[in-house]
C-alpha positions in Angstrom: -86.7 195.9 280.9 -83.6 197.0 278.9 -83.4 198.3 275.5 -85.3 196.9 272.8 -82.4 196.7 270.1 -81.7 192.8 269.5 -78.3 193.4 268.2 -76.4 194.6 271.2 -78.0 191.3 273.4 -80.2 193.8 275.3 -83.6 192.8 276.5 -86.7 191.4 274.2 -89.3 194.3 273.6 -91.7 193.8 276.2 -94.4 194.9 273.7 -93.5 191.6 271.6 -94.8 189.6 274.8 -92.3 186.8 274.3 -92.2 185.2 277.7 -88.2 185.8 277.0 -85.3 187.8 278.4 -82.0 188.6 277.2 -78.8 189.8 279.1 -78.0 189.6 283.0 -80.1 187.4 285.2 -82.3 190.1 287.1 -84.3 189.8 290.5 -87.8 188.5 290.0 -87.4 186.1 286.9 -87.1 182.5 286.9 -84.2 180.3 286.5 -83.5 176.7 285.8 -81.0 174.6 287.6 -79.9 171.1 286.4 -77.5 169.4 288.5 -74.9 166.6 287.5 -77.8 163.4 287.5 -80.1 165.6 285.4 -82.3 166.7 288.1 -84.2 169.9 288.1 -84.7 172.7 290.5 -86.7 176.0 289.3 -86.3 178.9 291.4 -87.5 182.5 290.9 -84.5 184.8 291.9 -84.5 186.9 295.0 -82.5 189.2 296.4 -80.6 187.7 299.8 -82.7 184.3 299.7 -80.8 181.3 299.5 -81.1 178.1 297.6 -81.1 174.7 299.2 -80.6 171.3 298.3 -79.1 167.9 299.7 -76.0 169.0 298.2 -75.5 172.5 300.1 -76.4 176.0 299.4 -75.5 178.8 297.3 -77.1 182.2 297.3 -79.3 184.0 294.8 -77.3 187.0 294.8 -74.7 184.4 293.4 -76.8 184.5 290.2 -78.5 187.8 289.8 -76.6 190.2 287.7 -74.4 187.3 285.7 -75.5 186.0 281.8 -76.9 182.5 281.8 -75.0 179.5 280.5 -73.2 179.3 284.1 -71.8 176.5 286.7 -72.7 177.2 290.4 -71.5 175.1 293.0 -72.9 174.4 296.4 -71.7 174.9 299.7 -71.1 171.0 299.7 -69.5 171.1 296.3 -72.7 170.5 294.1 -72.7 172.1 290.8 -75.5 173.6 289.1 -75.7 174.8 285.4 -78.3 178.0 285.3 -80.2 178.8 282.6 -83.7 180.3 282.0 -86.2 178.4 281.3 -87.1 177.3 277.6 -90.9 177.2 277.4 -90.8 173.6 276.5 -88.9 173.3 280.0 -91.4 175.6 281.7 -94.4 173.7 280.9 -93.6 170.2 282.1 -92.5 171.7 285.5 -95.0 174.3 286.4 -97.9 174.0 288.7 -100.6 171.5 287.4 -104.4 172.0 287.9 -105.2 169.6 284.8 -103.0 168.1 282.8 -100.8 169.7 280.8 -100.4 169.7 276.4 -96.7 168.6 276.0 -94.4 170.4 274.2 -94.7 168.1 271.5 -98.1 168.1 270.9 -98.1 172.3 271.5 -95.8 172.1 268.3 -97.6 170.2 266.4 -100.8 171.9 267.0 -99.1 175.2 266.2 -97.8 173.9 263.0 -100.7 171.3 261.6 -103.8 174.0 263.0 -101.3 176.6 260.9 -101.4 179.2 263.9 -100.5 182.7 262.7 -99.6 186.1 264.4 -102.6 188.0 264.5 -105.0 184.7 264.1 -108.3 184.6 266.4 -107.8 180.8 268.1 -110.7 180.0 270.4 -109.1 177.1 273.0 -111.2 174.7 275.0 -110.5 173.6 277.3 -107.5 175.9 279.3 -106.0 172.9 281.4 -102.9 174.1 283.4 -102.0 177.2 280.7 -99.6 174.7 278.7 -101.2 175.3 275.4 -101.9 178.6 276.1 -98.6 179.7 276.5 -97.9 178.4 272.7 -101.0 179.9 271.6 -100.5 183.3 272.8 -96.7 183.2 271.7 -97.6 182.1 268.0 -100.8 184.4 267.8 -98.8 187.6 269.4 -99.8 190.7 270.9 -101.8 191.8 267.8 -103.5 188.1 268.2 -106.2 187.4 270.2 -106.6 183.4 272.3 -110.1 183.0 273.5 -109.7 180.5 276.8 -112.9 178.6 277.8 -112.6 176.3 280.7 -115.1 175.2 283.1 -113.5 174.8 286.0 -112.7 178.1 287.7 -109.7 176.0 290.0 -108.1 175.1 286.7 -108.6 178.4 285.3 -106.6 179.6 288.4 -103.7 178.1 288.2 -103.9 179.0 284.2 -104.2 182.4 285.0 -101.2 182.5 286.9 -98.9 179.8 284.8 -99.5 182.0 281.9 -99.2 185.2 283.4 -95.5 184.0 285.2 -94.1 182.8 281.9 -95.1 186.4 280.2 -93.7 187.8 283.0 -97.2 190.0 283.4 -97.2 192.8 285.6 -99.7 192.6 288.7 -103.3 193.0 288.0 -103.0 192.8 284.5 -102.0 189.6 281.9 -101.2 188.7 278.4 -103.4 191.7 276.3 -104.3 189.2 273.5 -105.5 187.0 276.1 -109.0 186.5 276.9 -110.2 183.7 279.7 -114.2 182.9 280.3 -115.2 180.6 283.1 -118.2 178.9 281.2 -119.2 176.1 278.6 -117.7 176.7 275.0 -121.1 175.2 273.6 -122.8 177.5 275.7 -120.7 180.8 275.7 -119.3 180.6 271.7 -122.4 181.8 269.9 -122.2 184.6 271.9 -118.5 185.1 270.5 -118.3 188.6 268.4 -117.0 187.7 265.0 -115.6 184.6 262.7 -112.3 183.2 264.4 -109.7 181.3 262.6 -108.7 178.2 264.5 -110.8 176.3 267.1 -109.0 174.0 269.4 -110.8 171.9 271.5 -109.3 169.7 274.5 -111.7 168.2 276.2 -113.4 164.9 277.0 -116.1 165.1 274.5 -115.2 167.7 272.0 -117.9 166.4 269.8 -120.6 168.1 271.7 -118.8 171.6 270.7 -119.1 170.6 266.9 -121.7 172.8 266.1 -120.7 175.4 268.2 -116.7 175.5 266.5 -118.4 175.4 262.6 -120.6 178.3 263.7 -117.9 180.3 265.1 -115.5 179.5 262.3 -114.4 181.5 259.3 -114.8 179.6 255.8 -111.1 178.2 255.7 -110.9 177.8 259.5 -109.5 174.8 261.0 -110.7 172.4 263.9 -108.3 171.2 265.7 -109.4 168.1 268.9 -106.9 166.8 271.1 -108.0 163.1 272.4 -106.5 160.9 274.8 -108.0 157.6 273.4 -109.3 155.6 270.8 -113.0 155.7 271.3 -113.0 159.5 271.4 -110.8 159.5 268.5 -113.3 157.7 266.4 -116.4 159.5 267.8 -114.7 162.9 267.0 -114.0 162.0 263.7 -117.2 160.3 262.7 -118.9 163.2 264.0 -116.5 165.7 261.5 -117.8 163.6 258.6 -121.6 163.4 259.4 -121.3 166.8 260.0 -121.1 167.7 256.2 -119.3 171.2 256.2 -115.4 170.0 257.3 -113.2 168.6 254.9 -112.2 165.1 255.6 -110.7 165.2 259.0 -106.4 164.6 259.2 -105.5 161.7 262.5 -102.2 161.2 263.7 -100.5 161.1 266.7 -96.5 162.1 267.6 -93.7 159.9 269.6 -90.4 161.3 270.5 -87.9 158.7 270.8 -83.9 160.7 272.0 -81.1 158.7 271.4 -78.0 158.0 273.5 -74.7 158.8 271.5 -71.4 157.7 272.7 -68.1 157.2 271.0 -69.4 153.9 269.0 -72.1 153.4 271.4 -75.2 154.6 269.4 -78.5 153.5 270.2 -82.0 154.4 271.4 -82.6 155.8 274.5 -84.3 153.4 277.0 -87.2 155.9 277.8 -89.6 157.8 275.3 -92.3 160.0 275.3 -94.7 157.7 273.5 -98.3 158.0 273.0 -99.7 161.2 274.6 -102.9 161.9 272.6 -104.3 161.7 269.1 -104.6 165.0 267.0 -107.3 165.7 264.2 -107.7 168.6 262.2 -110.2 169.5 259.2 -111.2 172.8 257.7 -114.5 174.6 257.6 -116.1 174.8 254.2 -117.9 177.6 252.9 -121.7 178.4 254.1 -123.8 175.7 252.3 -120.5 174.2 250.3 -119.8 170.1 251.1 -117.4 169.0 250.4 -116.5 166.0 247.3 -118.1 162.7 248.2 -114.9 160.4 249.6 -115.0 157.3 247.2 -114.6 155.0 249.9 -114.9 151.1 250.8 -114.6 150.8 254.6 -113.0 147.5 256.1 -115.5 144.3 257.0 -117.4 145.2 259.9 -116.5 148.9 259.9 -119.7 150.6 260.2 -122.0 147.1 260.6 -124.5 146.4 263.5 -121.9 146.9 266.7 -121.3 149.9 265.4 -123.6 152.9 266.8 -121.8 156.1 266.4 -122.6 158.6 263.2 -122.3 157.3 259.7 -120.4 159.2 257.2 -123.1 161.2 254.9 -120.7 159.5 251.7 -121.2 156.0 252.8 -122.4 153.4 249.8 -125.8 151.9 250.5 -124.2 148.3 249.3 -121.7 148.6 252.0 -124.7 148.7 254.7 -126.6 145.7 253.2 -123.5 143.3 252.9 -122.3 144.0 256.5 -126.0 143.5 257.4 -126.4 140.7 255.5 -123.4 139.2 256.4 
């Protein structure tokens, strides 16, 4: 690692634990190559190996030593642009165990859960490392990300995702990092201390409820990631019988790029649509509820095909008119 003054272009401090490198390309760190259809090759650089492709060779020794933001071309005239990896890039191409947050959802969950360096965020479950990596990047080394996953394959390939994009030193990983094979419901409680934000992504984060409120600071937010509908609304309706979250936040992101051309401006013809559903709500104070919602749910809402938890708020009238209906 280089000097730690940014002004000059020298190296990232590895104390800051960015996953990121300035200046030359150097033996041991990963590179991304996009050739002229868009398709992507990453390699991790290494002294006298060579690259291959159906489009020819070139050698890594062709790459160490020179600044990113370069054209290599093949032995059979291919031509490659090099560039480290962005960690939205990294994320969608490493090695999968589970599958993986998407960048666009890691952002938002960043942003809407309000993660801040130095925060406590407890994350269930650990997947593939996707989220992690955002996690641990927003929290910082003065952070701490509490990882609960319970599978110990998954956890595996995490552990080594996570510690290749922090460029880790053997034996050791990311120090605000903390990964327990184990049941959050289970294994929480035995947490030391209030944490800030609680992210759950799992297939039933409403069994982890209770655990996330106790765990939670007053002011703390719950944040579930949810691939459908029916845990969407089961999560939610849970928050609100629960009693001591605010009024739980839905939405969902879609990413649409655009081709521009001259005149020719349009939509893309692919998108990264519907990926999951977010919900966040905030812990209230020990034995604070919060204001009673004035609310008049749609026809049907909550009548007899309904069986999941009632909001706490819920007028009595409403009940008898879908009922009597």
């Amino acid at each position: 690692m280089g000097s730690t003054d940014s002004a000059d272009g020298h190296d990232v401090a590895p104390e800051a634990w960015s996953g990121v490198h300035r200046g030359p390309l150097r033996a041991g760190e990963w590179v991304r190559l996009t050739d002229s259809k868009g398709r992507r090759h990453n390699i991790c650089l290494e002294p006298g190996k060579r690259f291959f492709s159906n489009r020819g060779h070139f050698d890594h020794d062709e790459l160490i030593g020179r600044e990113e933001g370069f054209t290599v071309a093949s032995s059979a005239g291919g031509e490659y642009l090099v560039f480290r990896p962005l960690l939205s890039e990294f994320v969608v191409s490493m090695p999968r165990g589970a599958a993986v947050v998407y960048p666009k959802d890691a952002a938002q969950i960043v942003a809407m859960a309000d993660i801040f360096p130095g925060a406590h965020v407890v994350e269930a479950g650990v997947g593939s490392g996707a989220l992690t990596c955002s996690l641990l990047r927003a929290v910082g080394p003065h952070g701490r990300v509490s990882s609960y996953e319970r599978r110990e394959e998954f956890a595996d390939v995490a552990r080594q995702n996570v510690d290749q994009f922090f460029s880790a030193p053997d034996g050791s990983s990311h120090p605000a990092w903390h990964l327990t094979i184990g049941d959050l419901a289970e294994e929480l409680p035995h947490l030391a201390g209030p944490v800030d934000r609680v992210i759950l992504d799992m297939l039933a984060p409403w069994d982890c409820l209770d655990a996330a409120a106790g765990a939670l600071r007053p002011g703390g937010i719950v944040c579930a990631y949810v691939a459908t509908t029916t845990q969407l609304s089961r999560f939610v309706e849970t928050t609100r019988a629960h009693g001591g979250f605010t009024e739980p936040a839905v939405w969902e992101s879609l990413v649409r790029d655009w081709h521009v051309e001259g005149l020719a401006v349009r939509p893309g013809h692919k998108m990264i649509g519907h990926t999951a559903f977010l919900v966040t709500a905030r812990r209230m104070a020990p034995g604070e509820r919060p204001p009673l919602k004035k609310r008049r749910p749609a026809p049907g809402a909550y009548g007899p095909d309904y069986t999941g938890p009632r909001p706490p708020d819920l007028p009595p009238q409403v009940l008898e008119e879908e009922f009597d209906s």
